[in-house]
VOBA-270527 format. One record per residue (C-alpha): residue in one letter; x, y, z. Coordinates in steps of 0.25 Angstrom, whole numbers, padded with zeros to 4 digits, always signed. Layout:
REM residues N
aXYZ/...
//
This chain:
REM residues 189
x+0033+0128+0251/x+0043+0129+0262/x+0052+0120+0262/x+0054+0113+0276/x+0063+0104+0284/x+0056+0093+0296/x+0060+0097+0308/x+0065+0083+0313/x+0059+0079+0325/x+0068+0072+0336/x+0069+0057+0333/x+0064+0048+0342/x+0053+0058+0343/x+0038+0052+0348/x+0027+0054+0336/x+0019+0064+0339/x+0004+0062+0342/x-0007+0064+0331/x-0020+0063+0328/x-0023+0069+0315/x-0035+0066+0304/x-0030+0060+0291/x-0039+0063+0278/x-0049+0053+0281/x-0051+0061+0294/x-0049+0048+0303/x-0040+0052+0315/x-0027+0048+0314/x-0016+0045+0327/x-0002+0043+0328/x-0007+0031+0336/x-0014+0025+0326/x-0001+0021+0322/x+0004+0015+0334/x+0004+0001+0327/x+0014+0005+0317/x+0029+0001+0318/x+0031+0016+0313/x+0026+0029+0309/x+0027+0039+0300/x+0020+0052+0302/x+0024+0060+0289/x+0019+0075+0287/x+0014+0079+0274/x+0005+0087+0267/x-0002+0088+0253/x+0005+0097+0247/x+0020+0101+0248/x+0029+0094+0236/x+0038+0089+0246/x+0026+0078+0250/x+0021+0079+0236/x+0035+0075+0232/x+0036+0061+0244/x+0021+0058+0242/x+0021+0046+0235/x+0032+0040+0241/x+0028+0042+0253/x+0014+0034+0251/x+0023+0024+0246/x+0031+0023+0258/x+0020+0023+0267/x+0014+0011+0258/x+0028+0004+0261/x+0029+0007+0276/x+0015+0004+0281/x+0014-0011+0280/x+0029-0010+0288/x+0022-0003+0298/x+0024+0011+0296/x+0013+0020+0301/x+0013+0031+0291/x+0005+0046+0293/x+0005+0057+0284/x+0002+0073+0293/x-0002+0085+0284/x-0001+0095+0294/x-0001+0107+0284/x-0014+0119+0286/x-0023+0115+0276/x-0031+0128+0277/x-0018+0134+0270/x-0014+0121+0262/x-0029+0117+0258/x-0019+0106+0250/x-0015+0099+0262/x-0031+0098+0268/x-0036+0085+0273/x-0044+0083+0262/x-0032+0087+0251/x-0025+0076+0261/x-0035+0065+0257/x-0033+0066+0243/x-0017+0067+0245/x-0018+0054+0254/x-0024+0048+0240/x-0018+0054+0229/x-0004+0050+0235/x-0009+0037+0241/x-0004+0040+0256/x-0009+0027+0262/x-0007+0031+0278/x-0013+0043+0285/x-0014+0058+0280/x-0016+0066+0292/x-0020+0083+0292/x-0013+0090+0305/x-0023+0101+0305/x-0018+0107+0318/x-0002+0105+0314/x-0002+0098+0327/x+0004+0085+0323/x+0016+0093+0313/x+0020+0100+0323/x+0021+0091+0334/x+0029+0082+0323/x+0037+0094+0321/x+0033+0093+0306/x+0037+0105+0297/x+0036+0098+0284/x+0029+0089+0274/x+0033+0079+0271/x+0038+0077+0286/x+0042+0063+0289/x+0042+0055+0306/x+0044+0041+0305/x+0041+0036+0320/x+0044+0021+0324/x+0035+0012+0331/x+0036+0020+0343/x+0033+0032+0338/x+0047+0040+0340/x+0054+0046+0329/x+0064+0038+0320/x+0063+0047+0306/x+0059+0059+0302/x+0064+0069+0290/x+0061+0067+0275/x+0056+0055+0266/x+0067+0057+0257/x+0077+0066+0251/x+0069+0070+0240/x+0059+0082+0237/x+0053+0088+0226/x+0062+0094+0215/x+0073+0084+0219/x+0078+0071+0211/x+0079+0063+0222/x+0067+0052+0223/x+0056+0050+0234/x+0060+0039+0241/x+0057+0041+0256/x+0072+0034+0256/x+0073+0041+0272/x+0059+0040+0277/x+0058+0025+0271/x+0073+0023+0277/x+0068+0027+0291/x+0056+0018+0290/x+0062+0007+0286/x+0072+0007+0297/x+0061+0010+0307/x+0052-0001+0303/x+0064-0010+0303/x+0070-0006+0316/x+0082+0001+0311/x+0090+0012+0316/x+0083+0024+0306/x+0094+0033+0302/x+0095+0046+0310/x+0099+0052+0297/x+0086+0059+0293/x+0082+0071+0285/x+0072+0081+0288/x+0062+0081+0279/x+0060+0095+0268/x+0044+0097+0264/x+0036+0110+0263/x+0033+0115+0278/x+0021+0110+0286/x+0011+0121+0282/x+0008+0127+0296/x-0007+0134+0299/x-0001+0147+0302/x+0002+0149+0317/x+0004+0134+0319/x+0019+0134+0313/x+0029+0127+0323/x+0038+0135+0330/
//
């Protein structure tokens, strides 16, 4: 596991477009969610402790958020053929053995993580109603062999404030999660 900062795209930054399968293999859009007041496009996978170590909590926060409003999509872009773990299949049965209650896309091609600027999971973009950039960074300070509790304390902070019209603090941290497993060739630049 290499350890691996986000990348922190540029605030105010439109969400890029998707169209992914999730692990029903319905077609999924970022305009599907053009109703919501917000959107959170999170990048995860299977499993690295990192996401291992915010799962829970962040079911809960979606099961908070969604009646606000707030549109939440979860990415695994990681190569499945080299990470048989984080196939679509293996996804299905994360979605229900965690209780993630909002879509579990795969990014086969790594299309989507790149054009996001995603380098690790977890990997968090919270987009307001207009789709542009207010947050991105880490759910919380903590991670796995620290004593410091799962919260989601920033990404709950930023959502809140979003949902609420607020100024969100431009105070954010870049999320630390194991790398985006790249097919190889396919790395970023």
């Amino acid at each position: 596991m290499a350890e691996t900062r986000s990348t922190m795209m540029p605030l105010d930054t439109p969400a890029p477009d998707f169209q992914l399968q999730d692990t029903e293999g319905r077609s999924v859009s970022l305009h599907d969610f053009d109703e919501a007041k917000g959107l959170l496009v999170a990048f995860i996978c299977n499993h690295c402790p990192f996401v291992r170590h915010i799962q829970h909590e962040l079911a809960r926060f979606a099961d908070e958020f969604q009646p606000k409003g707030l549109a939440v999509v979860a990415i695994n872009s990681n190569d499945a053929v080299a990470h048989p773990d984080d196939s679509p299949e293996a996804m299905a049965e994360e979605r229900r053995r965690v209780g993630y209650n909002f879509p579990y896309l795969f990014d086969e091609t790594q299309a989507v993580a790149k054009a996001y600027g995603a380098a690790c999971t977890p990997d968090f973009f919270l987009f307001d109603r207009d789709r542009r950039l207010v947050y991105r960074g880490r759910f919380d300070g903590s991670s796995p062999g620290r004593a410091e509790p799962v919260t989601g304390a920033d990404l709950r902070a930023a959502a809140k404030a979003m949902l609420a019209g607020d100024e969100i603090s431009a105070e954010q941290y870049p999320s630390l999660g194991c790398n985006i497993k790249w097919k190889p060739g396919n790395e970023p630049s």
